[in-house]
N, C-alpha and C positions, 0 to 999 in steps of 0.2 A: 766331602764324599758324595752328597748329594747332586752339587752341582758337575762334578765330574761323571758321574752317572750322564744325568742331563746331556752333558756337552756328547757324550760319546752315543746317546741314543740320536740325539741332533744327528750325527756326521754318521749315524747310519742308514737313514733315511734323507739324508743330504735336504733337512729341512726348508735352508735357505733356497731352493731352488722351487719352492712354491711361490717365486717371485714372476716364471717364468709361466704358470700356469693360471695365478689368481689374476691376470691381466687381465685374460680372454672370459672369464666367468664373469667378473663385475664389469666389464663393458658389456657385453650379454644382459646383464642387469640393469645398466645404463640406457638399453638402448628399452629396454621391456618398460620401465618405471615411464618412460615418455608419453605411455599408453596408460600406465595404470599408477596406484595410489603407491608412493613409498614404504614399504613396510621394515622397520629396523631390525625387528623378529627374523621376519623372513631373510634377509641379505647375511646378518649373522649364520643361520642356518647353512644357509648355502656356502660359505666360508667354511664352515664346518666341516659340511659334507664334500666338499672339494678338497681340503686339508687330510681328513682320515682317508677318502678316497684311493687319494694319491700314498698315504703313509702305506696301505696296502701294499701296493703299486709297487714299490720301491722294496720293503721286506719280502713279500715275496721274489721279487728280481733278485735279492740277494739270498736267497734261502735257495733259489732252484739253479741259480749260477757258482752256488759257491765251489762249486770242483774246479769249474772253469776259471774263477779270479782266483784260486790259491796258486794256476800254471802262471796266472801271467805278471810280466814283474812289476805293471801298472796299479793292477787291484790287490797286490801280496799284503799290502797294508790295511783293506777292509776289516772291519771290525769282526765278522764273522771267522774270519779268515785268524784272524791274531788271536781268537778266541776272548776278546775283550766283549763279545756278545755271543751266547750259547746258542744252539739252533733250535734249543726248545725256549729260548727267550725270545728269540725271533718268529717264532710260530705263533710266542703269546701275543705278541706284539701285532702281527695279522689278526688276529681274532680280537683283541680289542679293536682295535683300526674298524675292523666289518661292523662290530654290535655300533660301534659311536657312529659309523656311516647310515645302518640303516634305523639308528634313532633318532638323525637329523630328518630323515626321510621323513618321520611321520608329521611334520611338521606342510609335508609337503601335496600336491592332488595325489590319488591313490593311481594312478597310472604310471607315478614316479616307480614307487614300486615294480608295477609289472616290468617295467624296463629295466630295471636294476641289476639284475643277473649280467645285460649286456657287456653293463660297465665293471663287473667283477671280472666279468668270462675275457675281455680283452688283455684288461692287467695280467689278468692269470694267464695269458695264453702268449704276450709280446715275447719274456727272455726263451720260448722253447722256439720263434720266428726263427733266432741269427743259425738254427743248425740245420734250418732246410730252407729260407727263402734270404735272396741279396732282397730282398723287399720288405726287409723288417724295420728298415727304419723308417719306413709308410706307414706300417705295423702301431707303431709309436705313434706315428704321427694321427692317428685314430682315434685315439685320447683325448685332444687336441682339439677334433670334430666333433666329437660328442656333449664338452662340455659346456658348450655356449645353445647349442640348443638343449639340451637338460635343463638348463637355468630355465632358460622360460616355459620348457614344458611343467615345470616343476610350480612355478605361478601362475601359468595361467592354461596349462592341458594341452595348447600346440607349439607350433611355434614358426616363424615367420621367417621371408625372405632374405633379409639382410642381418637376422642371427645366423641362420646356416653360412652366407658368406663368410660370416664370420670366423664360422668352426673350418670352413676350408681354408682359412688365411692360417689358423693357427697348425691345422691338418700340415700343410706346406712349408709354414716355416719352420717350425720343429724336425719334418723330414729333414730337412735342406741344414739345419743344422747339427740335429744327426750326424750324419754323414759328415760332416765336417772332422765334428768328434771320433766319428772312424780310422780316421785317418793315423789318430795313435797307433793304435793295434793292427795296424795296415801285415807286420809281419808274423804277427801271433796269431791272426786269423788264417794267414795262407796256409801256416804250419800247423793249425788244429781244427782245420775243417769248418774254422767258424765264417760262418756266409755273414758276407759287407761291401757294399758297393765298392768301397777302395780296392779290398780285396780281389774283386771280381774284376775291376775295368782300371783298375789304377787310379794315381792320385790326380793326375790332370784331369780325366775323364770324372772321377768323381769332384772335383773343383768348379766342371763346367754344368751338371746337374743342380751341385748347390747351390749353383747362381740361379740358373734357371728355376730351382721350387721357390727362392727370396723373390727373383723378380714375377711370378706369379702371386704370390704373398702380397708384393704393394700393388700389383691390376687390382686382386681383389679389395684391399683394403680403399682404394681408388672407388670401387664400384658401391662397395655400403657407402660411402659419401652423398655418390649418389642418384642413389633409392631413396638415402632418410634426407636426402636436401640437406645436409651437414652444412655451417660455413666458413667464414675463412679461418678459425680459429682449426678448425680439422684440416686443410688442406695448407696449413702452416706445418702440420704436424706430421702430414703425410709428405711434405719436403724432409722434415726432417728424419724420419723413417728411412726413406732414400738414399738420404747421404750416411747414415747411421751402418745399412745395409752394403751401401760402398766402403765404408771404412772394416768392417767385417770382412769383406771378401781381399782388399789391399792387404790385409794383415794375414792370411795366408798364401799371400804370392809367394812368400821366403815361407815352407816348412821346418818349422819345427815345435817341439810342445811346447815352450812358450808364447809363439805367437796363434796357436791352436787354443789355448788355453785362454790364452785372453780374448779374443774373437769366441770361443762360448760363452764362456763366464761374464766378462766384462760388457762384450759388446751386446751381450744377448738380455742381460740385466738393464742397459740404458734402451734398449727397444722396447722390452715391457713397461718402461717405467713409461715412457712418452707415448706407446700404445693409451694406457690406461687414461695418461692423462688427457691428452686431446679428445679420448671420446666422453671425460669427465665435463671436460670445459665448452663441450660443442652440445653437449645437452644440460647440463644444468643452468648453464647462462643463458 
């Protein structure tokens, strides 16, 4: 009983997909500890606070979308939706998420703080984007931006050149795969007024953007190399990114939800994984 709970809290805040997120915060980390002493305190925390963060993020998304995933025949299955999750569970569930968010904080400078609101007010503000702007899945991608320089304002009060690259590498790829993602709903958006790039310019025209915000994505990832004088162990890795990012874009030449599906999920999980690593191996070696 228990763990069926569990599994179904999982799959309401689509846990597994802090795989896509914790990349960009502990290279962020990566790149900050090069400057300063390792703290294991601290990197816990911030795992933390990235993890509730985002649990937010996601309850909320499904508390203020839920009219809209009960139309469409993609999301009929959410938990909310099947009532396998109540929406005063879902509320509790945001409000734990926040207190554990900002009690990681105190761990952190007191500036974190002042900022904090930001990273509330975005999450709360992304699912009301798809019903007035096709530029929500930039929206998204803002999250993305934020969290590699938070890490380090978070240890050491500013934060520096080639973390912000960073936060626009993830700013951009996430857009770009976004959009990707859009492409499901291509016909449930036309017919309910929901604003998405596919929606608005079509599928080809949204295929040639999401190239374009991945191939921006590896410039900049290209560019923290180097700034931090990375060596060949990053620029092994930023080949494979490349090719990574080509076999993403091949796999929706042919649409359809399967190969949509695995180009998110599949391919977007072996890019974190190889993100995080090379910037692991190009600074702690």
């Amino acid at each position: 009983m228990i763990l069926e709970k569990i599994k179904i809290f999982s799959n309401f805040i689509k846990f597994e997909h802090s795989i896509f997120a914790l990349p960009f915060a502990l290279s962020a980390y990566l790149l900050v500890i090069e400057n300063n002493q390792f703290n294991l305190t601290m990197l816990l925390l911030i795992i933390v606070a990235l993890i509730s963060a985002r649990t937010y993020g996601m309850a909320i998304n499904r508390i203020i979308d839920r009219n809209i995933d009960s139309k469409n025949p993609r999301t009929k299955s959410r938990e909310l939706i099947t009532k396998k999750i109540s929406v005063r569970d879902a509320y509790l569930i945001t409000i734990v998420a926040l207190v554990v968010f900002y009690l990681a904080l105190i761990g952190f400078n007191r500036i974190v703080f002042l900022l904090s609101p930001i990273v509330v007010a975005v999450f709360t503000a992304y699912p009301f984007t798809k019903r007035f702007t096709y530029m929500c899945h930039h929206f998204l991608g803002l999250v993305y931006l934020i969290a590699p320089p938070a890490v380090e304002i978070a240890i050491t009060g500013t934060f520096s050149l080639p973390v912000f690259l960073l936060g626009l590498t993830g700013f951009f790829w996430v857009s770009g795969f976004d959009i990707i993602y859009a492409i499901l709903d291509i016909e449930f958006d036309k017919n309910n007024n929901i604003y998405s790039i596919p929606s608005k310019l079509g599928i080809k025209k949204a295929k040639i953007i999401s190239w374009a915000s991945h191939l921006i994505t590896i410039i900049l990832i290209f560019l923290i190399g180097l700034v931090e004088n990375l060596g060949l162990i990053y620029w092994i890795g930023c080949t494979i990114l490349f090719g990574l990012f080509i076999k993403e874009h091949f796999l929706i030449l042919k649409i359809d939800k399967n190969n949509i599906n695995k180009a998110f999920f599949n391919m977007n999980a072996q890019i974190s994984i190889v993100l995080l690593m090379m910037f692991a191996l190009s600074t702690l070696i």
